[in-house]
Steps between C-alpha positions, in 0.01 A plus 500: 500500500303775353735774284284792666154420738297840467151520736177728477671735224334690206698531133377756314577535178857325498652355226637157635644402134838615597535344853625147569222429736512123481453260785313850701220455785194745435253439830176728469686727261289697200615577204344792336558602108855256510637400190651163534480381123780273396627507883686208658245381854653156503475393830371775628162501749220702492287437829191692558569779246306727243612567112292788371535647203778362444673316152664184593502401145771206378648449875667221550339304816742206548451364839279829599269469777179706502297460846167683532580738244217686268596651167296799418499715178838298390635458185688145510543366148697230414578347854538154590348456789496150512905550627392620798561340844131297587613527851198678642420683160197696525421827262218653347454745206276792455496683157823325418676477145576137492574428112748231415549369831548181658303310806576181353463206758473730802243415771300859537169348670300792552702776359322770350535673208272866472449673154795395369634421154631154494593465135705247359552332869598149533315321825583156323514261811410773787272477789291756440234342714229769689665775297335753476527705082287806550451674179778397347662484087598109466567533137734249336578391904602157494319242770646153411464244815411813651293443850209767541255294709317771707637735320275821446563629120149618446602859403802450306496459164725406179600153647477189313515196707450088378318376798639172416891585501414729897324453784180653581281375767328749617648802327267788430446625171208761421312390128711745300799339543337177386705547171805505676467137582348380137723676314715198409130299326502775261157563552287876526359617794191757439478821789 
């Protein structure tokens, strides 16, 4: 049973750092300039809502449960999204502030991530299969068992990735990224 079940509202600019909103239903909700760093959303669910703007940083997502939801302009360091509830789980992220977060073994097939900065993420053992990694900083991002066949990483840039230790069939890669997936032979690549 849901603490609070809220439906086609808009938070602007509220400061959710001092509310126990834990185990609260958001259905086609937006949430505009929010700061919800360091806030408690364990068990809360997110269903068909909007985070713009907002900074989300160090949240902790135990048993959260994010349905259709797109990120946009969001700062979200530090946040382990791989506690999440799978149940349904389907975001995206547009010019997102991802540093030092987790997706470790979560199944994302198809997610997309837009002009974001993904550094220092750890997608050790995801599905990141037809993702999609539209101009987006990889550096120091850690793919280990990592699945990316299909996925589309032609624009991004920074990553390093051992084709022997992920999967690739079929990813797409454009030919300056070619270093990205060398870099472990030690070897120079001329431009």
């Amino acid at each position: 049973m849901p603490q609070e079940y809220m439906q086609d509202q808009t938070f602007s600019k509220v400061s959710f750092q001092q509310h126990d909103i834990r185990g609260n239903e958001y259905d086609n909700c937006i949430f505009d300039n929010c700061i919800l760093n360091q806030a408690n959303l364990s068990d809360c669910k997110f269903m068909d809502c909007t985070f713009r703007n907002c900074d989300l940083s160090l949240a902790v997502l135990a048993r959260t449960s994010f349905q259709e939801v797109h990120f946009s302009h969001c700062k979200m360091m530090g946040m382990a999204f791989s506690a999440c509830s799978s149940f349904a789980l389907n975001f995206s992220f547009d010019n997102c502030y991802l540093q030092h977060s987790s997706f470790s073994k979560m199944k994302l097939k198809g997610m997309s991530f837009k002009h974001c900065q993904l550094q220092e993420v750890d997608f050790s053992a995801a599905d990141l299969s037809a993702g999609l990694f539209e101009q987006c900083n990889m550096e120091r991002t850690v793919f280990q068992q990592t699945n990316l066949e299909k996925a589309d990483l032609q624009t991004s840039f920074n990553y390093h990735i051992d084709p022997e230790n992920n999967r690739l069939k079929k990813a797409k890669f454009s030919i300056w990224g070619l270093e990205g997936l060398l870099v472990k032979y030690d070897i120079t690549i001329s431009k």
